[in-house]
N, C-alpha and C positions, 0 to 999 in steps of 0.2 A: 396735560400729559402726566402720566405716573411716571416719576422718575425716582426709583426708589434705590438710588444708588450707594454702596458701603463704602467705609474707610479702611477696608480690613488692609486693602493692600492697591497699591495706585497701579500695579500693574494685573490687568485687567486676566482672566481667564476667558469669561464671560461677557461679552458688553450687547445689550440688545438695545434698538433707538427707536420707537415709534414702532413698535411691531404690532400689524392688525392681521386675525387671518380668520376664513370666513369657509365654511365648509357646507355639501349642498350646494341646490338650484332653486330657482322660482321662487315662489314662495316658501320650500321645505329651506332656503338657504338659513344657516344660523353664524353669527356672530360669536366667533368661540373666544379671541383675541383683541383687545379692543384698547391700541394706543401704550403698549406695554415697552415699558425704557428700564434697562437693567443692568446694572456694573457687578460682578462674580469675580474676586480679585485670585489672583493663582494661591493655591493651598488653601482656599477657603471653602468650610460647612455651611452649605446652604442648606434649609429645611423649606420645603412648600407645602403650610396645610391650607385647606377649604372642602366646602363640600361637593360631593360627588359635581359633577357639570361644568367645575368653576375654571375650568381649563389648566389647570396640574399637569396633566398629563401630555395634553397638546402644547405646552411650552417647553415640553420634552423633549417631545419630539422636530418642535424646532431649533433648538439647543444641538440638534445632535442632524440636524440638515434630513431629517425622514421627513418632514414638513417644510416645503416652503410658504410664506406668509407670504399675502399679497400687497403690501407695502409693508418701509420698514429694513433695516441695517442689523442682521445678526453676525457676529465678530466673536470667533470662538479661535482660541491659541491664536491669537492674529490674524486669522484668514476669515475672508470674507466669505461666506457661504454663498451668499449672492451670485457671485462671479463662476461658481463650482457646476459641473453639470454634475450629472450622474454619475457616472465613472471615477468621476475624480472625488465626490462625496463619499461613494465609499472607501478608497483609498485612504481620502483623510480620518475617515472612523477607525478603517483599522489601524492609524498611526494613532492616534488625538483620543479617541472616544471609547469608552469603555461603559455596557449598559446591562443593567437588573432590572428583568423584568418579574414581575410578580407570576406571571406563568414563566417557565424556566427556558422556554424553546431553547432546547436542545434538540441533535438532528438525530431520528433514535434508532437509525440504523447504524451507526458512530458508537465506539466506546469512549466512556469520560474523557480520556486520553484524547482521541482523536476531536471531542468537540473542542477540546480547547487550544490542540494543533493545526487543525486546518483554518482558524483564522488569522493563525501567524505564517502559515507556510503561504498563503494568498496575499501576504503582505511581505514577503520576501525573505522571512527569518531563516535563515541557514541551520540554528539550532532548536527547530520548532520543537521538537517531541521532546529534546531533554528537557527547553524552559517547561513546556505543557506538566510533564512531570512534574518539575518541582514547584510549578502553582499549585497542584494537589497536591501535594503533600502538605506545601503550607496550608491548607485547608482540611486537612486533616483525611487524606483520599490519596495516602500512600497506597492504601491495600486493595484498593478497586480501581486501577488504573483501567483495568480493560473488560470490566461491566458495562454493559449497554443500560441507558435510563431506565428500561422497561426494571433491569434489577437492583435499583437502587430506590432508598427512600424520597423521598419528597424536600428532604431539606439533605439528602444526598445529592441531590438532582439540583437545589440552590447552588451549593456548594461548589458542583460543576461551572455553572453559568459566574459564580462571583471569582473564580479560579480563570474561566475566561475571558472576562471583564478587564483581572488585574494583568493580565497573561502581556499586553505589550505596552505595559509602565505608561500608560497613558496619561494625556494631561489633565481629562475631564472624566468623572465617575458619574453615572446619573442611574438612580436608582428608585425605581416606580412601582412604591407598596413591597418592598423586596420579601418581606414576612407574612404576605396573606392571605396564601394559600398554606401558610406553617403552623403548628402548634406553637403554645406559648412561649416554651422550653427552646423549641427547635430554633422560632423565630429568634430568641435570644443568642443563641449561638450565632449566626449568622449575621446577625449586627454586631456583636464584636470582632468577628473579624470584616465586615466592610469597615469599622470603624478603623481597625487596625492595620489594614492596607491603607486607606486617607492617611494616619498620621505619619506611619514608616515611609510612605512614598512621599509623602510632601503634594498628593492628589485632590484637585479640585472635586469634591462631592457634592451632587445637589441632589434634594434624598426626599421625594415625594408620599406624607406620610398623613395619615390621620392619630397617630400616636404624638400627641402634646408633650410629652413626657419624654419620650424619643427626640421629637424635633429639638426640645432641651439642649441635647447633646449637640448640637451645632453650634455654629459661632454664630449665625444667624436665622430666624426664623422670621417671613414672609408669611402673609397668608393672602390669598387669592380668590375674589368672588366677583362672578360674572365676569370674567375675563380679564378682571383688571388687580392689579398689586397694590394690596393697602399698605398702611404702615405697616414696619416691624414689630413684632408680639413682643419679641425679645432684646437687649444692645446687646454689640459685642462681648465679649470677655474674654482675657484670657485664657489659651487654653489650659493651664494650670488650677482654672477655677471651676474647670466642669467637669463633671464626675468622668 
């Protein structure tokens, strides 16, 4: 078993135990997940690089309950996913989980405003629109509250989704290629401030990247081939000690 558990912090964010998941029929079936064991302690950077196939993204998504694996214990903010059906999965996302996706899905009939209100108002927030507000602005989307995607840029439209991500202080950030559909410049903007929400919230971020240099900036980097978790690239360090 790969158990590639940290010390960052003994209380767990993340804990996955023998996780296998297998996608496909018959013979097209593929082995995407394969005996994966994993401790994410709360407020901790995780980085996941490999290459393309190596299942990055499908431990993503079951980190964040879109997947279930077919054997195997995922334990995210203490709950067991397991146990969750549908209904109740999303409910826990919109409390628990907060997700960047490299395409921005946003809904583009919605202004910015409203995509990053109506997943707090589906989760009960009383002050949906004002918080929704003032996630854009901390993202710097004071002045386009009520542009629809179609009139915004591309890492305006990031900006959107990382606004609705941080929108209900979540305990888990996961973030998949967040800069790569961005220019260089743009892409930069935008990891500092996902970085900057991680550090000010005290939010567990696990940040799916092919940038080495990026993953850097975590407290820990992973890297992932053929389904399974090798050693750490990187040790801990303080975060005092990365740039």
């Amino acid at each position: 078993m790969n158990d590639i558990s940290g010390s960052f912090s003994a209380a767990g964010a993340v804990e996955l135990s023998g996780v296998n998941l297998s996608l496909g029929r018959g013979a097209a079936r593929v082995h995407i997940l394969r005996d994966v064991s994993l401790h994410i302690g709360r407020g901790e950077a995780v980085a996941l690089l490999g290459p393309s196939g190596s299942g990055k993204s499908t431990l993503l998504m079951v980190m964040t309950g879109l997947e279930r694996p077919d054997t195997g214990t995922v334990i995210v903010a203490g709950e067991d996913l397991r146990r969750l059906n549908e209904d109740a999965l999303a409910r826990f996302r919109g409390r628990h989980v907060g997700i960047v996706f490299q395409a921005f899905h946003l809904i583009p009939t919605m202004t910015a405003l409203e995509n990053v209100a109506t997943p707090l108002e589906l989760a009960g927030v009383r002050d949906a629109l004002k918080r929704a507000a003032r996630e854009l602005g901390a993202v710097g989307l004071a002045q386009r509250l009520h542009h629809y995607p179609a009139e915004l840029s591309g890492g305006e439209q990031q900006r959107v989704a990382l606004a609705r991500a941080l929108a209900a202080d979540p305990t888990i950030i996961v973030a998949d290629e967040p800069t790569g559909n961005l220019d260089e410049s743009t892409g930069h903007d935008i990891i500092e401030l996902l970085f900057r929400g991680h550090r000010q919230r005290g939010t567990t971020l696990v940040l799916v990247t092919h940038d080495s240099e990026l993953a850097a900036r975590c407290d820990r980097v992973l890297r992932m081939h053929s389904g399974r978790i090798e050693e750490p690239l990187v040790p801990i360090v303080p975060a005092q000690g990365r740039p």
